[in-house]
C-alpha positions as CSV (number, residue, x, y, z in Angstrom):
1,X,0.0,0.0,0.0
2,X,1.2,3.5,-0.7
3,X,1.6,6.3,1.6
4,X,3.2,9.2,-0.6
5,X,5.2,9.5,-3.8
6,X,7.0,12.1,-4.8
7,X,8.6,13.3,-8.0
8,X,11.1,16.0,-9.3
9,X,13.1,17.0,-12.5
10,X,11.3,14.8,-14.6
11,X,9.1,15.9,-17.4
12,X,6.8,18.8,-16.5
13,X,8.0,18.2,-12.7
14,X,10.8,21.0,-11.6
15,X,10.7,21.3,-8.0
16,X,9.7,17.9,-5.5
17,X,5.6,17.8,-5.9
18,X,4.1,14.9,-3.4
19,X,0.9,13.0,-4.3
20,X,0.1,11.8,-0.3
21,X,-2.6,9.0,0.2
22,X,-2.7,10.3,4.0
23,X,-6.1,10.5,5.3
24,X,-6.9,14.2,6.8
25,X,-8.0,13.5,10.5
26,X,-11.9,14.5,11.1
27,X,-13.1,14.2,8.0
28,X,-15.9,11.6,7.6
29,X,-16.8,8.1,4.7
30,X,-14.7,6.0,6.7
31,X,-15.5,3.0,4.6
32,X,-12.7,5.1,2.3
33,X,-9.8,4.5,4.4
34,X,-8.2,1.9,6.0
35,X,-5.6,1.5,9.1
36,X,-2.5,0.7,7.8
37,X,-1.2,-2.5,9.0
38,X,2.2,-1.6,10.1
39,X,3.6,-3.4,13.5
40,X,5.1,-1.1,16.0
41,X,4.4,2.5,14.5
42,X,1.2,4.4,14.5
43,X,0.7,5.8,11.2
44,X,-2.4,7.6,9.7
45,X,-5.1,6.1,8.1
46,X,-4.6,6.2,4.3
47,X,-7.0,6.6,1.5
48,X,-8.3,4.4,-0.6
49,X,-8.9,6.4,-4.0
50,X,-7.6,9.2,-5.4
51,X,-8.9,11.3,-8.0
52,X,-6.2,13.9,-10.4
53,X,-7.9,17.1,-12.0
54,X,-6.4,19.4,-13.9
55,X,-6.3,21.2,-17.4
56,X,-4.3,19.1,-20.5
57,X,-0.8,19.2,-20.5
58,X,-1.0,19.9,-16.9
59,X,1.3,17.1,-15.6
60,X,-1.4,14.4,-15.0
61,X,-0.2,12.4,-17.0
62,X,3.5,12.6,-16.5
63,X,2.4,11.6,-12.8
64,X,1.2,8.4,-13.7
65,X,4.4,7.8,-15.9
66,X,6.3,9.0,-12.6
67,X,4.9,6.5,-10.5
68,X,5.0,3.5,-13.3
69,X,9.1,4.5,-13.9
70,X,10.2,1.1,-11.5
71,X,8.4,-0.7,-13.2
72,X,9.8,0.1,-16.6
73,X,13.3,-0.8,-15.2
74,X,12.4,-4.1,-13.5
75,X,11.1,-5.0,-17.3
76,X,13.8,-3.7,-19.0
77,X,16.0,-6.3,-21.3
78,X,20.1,-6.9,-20.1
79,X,20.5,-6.7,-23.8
80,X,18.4,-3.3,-24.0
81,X,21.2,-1.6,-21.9
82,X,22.7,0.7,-24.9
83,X,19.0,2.0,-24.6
84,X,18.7,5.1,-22.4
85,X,16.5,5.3,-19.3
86,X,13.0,6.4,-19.8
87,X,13.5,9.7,-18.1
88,X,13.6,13.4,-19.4
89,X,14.8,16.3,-17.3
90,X,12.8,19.5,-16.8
91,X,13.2,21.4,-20.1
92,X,12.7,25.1,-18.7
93,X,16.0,25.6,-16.8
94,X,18.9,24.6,-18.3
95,X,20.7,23.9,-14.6
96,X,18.6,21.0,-14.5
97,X,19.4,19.6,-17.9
98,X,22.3,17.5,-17.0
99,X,20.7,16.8,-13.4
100,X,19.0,13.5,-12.3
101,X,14.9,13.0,-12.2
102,X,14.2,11.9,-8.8
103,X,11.6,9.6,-7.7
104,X,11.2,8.5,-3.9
105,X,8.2,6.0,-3.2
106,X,7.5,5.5,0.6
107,X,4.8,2.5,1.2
108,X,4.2,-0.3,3.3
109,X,4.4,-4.4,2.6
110,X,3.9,-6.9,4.5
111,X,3.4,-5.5,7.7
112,X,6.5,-3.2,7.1
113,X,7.2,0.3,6.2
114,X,9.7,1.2,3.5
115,X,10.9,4.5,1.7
116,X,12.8,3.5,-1.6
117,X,14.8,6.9,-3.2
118,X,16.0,6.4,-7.0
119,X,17.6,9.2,-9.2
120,X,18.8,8.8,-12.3
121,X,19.9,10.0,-15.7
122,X,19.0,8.9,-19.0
123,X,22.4,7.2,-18.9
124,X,22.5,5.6,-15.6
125,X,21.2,5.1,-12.6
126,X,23.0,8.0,-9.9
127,X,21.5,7.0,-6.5
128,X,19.4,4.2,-5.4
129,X,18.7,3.7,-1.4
130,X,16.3,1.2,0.5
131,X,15.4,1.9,4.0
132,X,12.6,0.1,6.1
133,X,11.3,1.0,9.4
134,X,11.1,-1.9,12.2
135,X,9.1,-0.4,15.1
136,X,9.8,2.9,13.5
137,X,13.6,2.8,13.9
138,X,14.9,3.9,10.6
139,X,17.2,1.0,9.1
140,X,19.5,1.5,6.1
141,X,19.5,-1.7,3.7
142,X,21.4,-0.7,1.1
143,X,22.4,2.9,-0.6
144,X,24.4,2.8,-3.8
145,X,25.7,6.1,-5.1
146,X,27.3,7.4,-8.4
147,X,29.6,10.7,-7.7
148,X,33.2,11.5,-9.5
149,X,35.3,9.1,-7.6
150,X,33.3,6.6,-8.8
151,X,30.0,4.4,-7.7
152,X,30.0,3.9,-3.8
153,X,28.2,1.1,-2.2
154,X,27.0,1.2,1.4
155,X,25.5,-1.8,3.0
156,X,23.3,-2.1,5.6
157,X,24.7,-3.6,9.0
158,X,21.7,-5.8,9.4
159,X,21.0,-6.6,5.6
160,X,20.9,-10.5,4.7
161,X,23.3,-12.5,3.0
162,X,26.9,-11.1,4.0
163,X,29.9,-9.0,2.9
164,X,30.6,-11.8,0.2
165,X,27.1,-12.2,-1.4
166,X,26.6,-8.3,-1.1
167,X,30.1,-7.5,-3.3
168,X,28.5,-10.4,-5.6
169,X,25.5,-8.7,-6.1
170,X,27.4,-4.9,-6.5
171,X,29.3,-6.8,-9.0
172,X,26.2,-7.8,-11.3
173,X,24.4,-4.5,-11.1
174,X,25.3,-2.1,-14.0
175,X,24.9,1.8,-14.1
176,X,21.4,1.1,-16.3
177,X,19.9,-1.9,-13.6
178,X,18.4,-1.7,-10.4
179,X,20.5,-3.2,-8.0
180,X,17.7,-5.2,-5.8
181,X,16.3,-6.7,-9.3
182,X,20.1,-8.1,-9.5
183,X,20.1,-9.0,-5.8
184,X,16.7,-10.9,-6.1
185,X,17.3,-12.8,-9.2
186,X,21.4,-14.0,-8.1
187,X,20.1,-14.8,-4.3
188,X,19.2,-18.1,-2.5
189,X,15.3,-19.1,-1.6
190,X,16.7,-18.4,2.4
191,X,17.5,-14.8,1.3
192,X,14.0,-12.9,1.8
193,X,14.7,-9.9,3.0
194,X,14.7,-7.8,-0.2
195,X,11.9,-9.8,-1.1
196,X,9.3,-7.9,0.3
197,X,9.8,-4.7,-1.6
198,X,10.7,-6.4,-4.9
199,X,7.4,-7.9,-5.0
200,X,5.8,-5.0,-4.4
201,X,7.1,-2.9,-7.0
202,X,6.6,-5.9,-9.2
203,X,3.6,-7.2,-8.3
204,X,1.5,-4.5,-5.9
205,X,2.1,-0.9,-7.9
206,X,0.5,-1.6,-11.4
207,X,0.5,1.2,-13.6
208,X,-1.4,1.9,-17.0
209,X,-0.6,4.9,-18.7
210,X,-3.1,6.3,-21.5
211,X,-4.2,4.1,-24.6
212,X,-2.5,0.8,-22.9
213,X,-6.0,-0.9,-22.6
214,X,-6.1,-2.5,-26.1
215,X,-2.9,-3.8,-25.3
216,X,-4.1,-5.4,-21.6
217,X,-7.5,-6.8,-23.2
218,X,-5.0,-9.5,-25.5
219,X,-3.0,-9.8,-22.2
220,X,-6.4,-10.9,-20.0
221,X,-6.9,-13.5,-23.0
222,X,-3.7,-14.8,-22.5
223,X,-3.6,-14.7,-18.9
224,X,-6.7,-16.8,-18.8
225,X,-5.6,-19.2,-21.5
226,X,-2.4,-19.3,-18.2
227,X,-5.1,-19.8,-15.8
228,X,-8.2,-20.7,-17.5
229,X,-10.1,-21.2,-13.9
230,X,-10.6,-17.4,-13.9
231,X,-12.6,-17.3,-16.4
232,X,-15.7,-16.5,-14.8
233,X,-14.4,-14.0,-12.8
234,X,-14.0,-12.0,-16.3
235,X,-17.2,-13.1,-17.2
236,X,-19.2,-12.0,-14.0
237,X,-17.1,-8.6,-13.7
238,X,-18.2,-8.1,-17.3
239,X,-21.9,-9.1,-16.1
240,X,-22.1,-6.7,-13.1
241,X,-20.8,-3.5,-15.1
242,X,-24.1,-4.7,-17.9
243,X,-22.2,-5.9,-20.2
244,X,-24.3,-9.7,-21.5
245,X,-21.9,-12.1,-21.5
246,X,-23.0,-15.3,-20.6
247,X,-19.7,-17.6,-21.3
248,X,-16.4,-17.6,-22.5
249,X,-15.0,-19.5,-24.3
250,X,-11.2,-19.6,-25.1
251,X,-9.2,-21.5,-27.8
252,X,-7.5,-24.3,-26.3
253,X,-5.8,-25.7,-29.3
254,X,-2.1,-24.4,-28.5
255,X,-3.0,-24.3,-24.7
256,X,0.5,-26.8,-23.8
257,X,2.4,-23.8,-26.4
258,X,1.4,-21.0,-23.9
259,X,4.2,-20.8,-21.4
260,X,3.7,-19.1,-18.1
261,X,4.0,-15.0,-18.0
262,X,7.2,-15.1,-15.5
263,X,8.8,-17.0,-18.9
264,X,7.9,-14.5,-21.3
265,X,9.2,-10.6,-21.9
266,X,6.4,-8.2,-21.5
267,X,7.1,-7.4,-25.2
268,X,7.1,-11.6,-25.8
269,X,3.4,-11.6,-24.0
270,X,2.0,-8.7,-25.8
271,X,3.0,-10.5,-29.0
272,X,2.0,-13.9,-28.3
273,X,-1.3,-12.8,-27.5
274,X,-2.2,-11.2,-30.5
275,X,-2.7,-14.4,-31.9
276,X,-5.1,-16.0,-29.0
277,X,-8.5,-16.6,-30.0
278,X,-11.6,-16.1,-27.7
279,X,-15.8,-16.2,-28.0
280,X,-17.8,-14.4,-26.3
281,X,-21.9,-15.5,-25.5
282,X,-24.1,-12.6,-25.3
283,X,-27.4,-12.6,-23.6
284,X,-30.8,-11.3,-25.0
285,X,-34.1,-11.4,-24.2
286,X,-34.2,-13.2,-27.7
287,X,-31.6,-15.6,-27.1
288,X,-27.7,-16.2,-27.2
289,X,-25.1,-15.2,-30.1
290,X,-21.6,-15.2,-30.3
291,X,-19.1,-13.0,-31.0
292,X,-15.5,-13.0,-31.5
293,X,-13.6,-11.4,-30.0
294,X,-12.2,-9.1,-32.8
295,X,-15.8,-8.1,-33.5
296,X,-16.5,-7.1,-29.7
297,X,-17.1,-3.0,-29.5
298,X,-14.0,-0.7,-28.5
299,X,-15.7,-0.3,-24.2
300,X,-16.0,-4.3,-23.7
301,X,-12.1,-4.1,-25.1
302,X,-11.3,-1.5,-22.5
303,X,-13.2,-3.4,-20.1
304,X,-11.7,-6.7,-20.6
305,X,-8.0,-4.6,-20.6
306,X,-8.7,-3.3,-17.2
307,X,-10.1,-6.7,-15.9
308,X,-6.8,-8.0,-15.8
309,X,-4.9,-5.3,-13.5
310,X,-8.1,-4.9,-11.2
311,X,-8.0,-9.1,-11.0
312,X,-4.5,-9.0,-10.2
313,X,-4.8,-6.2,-7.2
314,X,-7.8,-7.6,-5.7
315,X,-6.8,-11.2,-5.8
316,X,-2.9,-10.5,-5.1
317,X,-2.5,-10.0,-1.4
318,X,-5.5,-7.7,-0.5
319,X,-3.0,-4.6,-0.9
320,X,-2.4,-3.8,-4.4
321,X,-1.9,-0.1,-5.9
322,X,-3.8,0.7,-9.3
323,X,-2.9,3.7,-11.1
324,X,-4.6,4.5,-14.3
325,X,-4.2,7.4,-16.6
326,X,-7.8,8.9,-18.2
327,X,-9.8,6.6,-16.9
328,X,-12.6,8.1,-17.9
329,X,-11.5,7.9,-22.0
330,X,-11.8,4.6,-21.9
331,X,-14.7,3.2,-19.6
332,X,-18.2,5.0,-19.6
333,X,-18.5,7.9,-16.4
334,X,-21.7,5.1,-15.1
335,X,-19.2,2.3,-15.1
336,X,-16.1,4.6,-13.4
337,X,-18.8,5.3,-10.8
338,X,-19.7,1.5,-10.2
339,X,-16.2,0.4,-9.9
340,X,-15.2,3.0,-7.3
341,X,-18.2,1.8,-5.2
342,X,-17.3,-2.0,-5.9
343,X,-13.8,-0.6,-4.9
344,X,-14.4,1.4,-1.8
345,X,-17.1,-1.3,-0.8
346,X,-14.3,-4.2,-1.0
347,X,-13.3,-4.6,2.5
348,X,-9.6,-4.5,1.1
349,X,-6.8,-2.7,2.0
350,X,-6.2,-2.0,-2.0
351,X,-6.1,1.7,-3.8
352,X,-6.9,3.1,-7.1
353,X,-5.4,6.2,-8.1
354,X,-6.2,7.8,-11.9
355,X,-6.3,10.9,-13.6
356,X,-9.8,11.8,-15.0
357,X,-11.5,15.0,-16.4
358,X,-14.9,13.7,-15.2
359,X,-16.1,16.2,-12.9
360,X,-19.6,14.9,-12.0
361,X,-17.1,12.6,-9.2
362,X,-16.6,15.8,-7.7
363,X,-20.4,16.0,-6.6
364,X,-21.7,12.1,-6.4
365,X,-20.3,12.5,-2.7
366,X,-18.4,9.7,-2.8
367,X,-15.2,10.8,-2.0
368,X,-13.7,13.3,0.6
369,X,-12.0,16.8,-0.2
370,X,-9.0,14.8,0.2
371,X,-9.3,12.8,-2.6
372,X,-9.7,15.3,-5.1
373,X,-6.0,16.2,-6.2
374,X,-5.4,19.2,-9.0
375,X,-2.4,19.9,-11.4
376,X,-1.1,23.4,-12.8
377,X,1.4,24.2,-14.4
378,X,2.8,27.6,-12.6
379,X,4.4,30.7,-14.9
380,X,7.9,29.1,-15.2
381,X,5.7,25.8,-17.2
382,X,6.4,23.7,-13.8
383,X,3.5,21.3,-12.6
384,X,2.3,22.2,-9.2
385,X,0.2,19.1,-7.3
386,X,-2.0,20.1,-4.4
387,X,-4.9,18.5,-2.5
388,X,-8.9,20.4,-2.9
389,X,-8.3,19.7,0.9
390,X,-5.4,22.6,0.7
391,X,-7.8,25.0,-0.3
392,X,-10.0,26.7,2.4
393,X,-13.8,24.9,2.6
394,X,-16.3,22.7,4.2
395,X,-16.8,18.8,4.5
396,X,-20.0,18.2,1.9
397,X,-19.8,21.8,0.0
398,X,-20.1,21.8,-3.9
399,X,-16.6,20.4,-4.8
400,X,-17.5,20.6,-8.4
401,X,-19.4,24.1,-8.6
402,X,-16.4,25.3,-6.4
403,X,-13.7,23.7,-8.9
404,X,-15.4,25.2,-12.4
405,X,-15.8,28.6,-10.2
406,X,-11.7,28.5,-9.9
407,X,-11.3,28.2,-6.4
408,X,-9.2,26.1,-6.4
409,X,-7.7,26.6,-9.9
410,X,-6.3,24.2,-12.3
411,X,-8.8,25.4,-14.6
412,X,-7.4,25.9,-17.8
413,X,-6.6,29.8,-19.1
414,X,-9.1,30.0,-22.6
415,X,-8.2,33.1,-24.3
416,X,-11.1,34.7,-26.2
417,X,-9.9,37.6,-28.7
């Protein structure tokens, strides 16, 4: 689960912007928090949604892509290295052309509170430090930093494995890898304490940047042809957003061909599942038909896309993190609305974070101020983030009147001449 992120030098980002999932004390809807379960610290209750406003080309976007950057390089090839990193500097002041992006994600797993700082270059990774919090006690695990003398390595005193493994693992890392990705895939099944946070960047933060649904739909087709059992689960999510689907039915001609997804490249998966076949049986009051499907409208596409990631964060451990970007392009404002009450009504300690220019959320009173989060860019082009909950106001006033009335901007400037 997430507790803040924060972002600078990257993209529209100049100066450190923070996107906090902290729950305001006071404020009422409890059934949209949760207590974090962290063993021997008090920390506040976190939110379970949040919702991005804010004019285009406002940074909204280039949040999401923030938050998703991990991921990127835990999927990145060895053989890809000549590549650079997937990061661009702040255009708008040339002192911070040649300086790193910085990203510093502070969450919890597995009972345990971490903060994980990366900066880096498009040519390689400058600083990358993992520090977890036993009974709040700040404890170093590992820091690795690139300066003129050279890259400097300093190891925890209480991190697993020994002086011997941990020059091992220093010695596999390159300036373009991640040095727990190297750590996790060279270390024993008794080494677990990286574990934790590797699997949650892997695993509980899943990311989906705008126009990635088409590609997800062929990956939920090929994830059930991996785990066919799950089938109805597509088919009743598809059912209870009114979508007639009565069966699915998946071609299982090359089933023994489809190899597990921890065996394929992302860019292998995407591939090989362009070529998976599936039927779908609508329901009418006149009967059944089927449809392949190629032939299924653009919104079930979407909606089978998003299936997979919402699957995968409410069935992983209860504690998964979905960001999406536009959610409301690409699934109707009725069904958004459903699937934050399904969401908020879950019982889990998950959380769905997406950028949306659907304002009518603003006034279903669904969510608190402090859910409603706005981007601007300021007079230098810079993105500023800020919570409705910064801005002066009352628990159950007009969020929406208040937001098209400019109160608390991130409105975008129309000039009329």
């Amino acid at each position: 689960m997430l507790i803040e992120f924060s972002v600078s030098n990257y993209r529209s980002f100049r100066d450190k912007q923070t996107l906090s999932m902290a729950a305001t004390p006071r404020l009422s809807k409890k059934r949209n928090l949760f207590a974090p379960p962290v063993n021997g610290e008090k920390l506040p209750d976190l939110l379970k949604v949040a919702a991005i406003y804010g004019p285009n080309a406002s940074g909204k976007s280039s949040l999401i892509r923030a938050m998703g950057i991990i991921g990127q390089l835990l999927t990145a090839l060895p053989s890809a290295n000549d590549e650079p990193l997937p990061v661009s500097p702040f255009r708008f002041d040339p002192q911070l052309q040649h300086e790193p992006s910085c990203f510093e994600y502070n969450f919890i797993q597995r009972g345990l509170r971490y903060r994980f700082v990366l900066h880096l270059t498009a040519q390689r990774i400058i600083e990358e430090q993992l520090v977890s919090y036993p009974k709040g006690k700040e404890t170093l695990l590992y820091q690795r930093c690139f300066a003129e003398e050279g890259e400097q390595y300093v190891f925890g005193a209480n991190l697993e494995g020994g002086k011997e493994v941990h020059n091992a693992w220093r010695r596999l890392t390159n300036p373009k890898t991640l040095f727990i990705s190297q750590a996790i895939a060279n270390s024993s099944e008794e080494l677990t304490q990286l574990r934790g946070p590797f699997s949650w960047f892997q695993t509980g933060l899943l990311v989906i940047e705008q126009n990635n649904f088409m590609g997800l739909s062929a990956a939920s087709i090929r994830f059930l042809k991996i785990a066919s059992d799950h089938t109805g689960n597509l088919r009743d999510f598809l059912k209870e957003v009114d979508i007639p689907v009565s069966a699915i039915h998946l071609n299982t001609e090359d089933a023994e061909s489809v190899q597990p997804a921890k065996k394929l490249t992302l860019k292998e998966f995407f591939a090989a599942a362009q070529k998976d076949k599936v039927t779908l049986t609508h329901t009418s009051l006149l009967g059944k038909a089927e449809f392949d499907f190629s032939e299924e409208s653009g919104g079930t596409k979407n909606l089978i896309g998003f299936w997979l990631p919402w699957f995968m964060i409410n069935h992983a451990d209860g504690s998964g993190i979905l960001c999406v970007d536009e959610l409301d392009s690409s699934l109707h404002p009725s069904i958004v609305d459903d699937l934050i009450e399904k969401h908020l009504n879950s019982g889990l300690d998950t959380q769905l974070i997406f950028t949306t220019h659907d304002t009518h959320l603003m006034n279903a009173k669904a969510l608190r101020r402090d859910q409603f989060w706005i981007t601007e860019r300021d007079a230098n082009g810079a993105t500023c983030l800020f919570s409705v909950h910064d801005f002066e106001g009352r628990e159950g006033e007009d969020v929406e009147k208040r937001y098209f009335e400019g109160r608390y901007r991130g409105l975008p400037l129309i000039r009329r001449g």
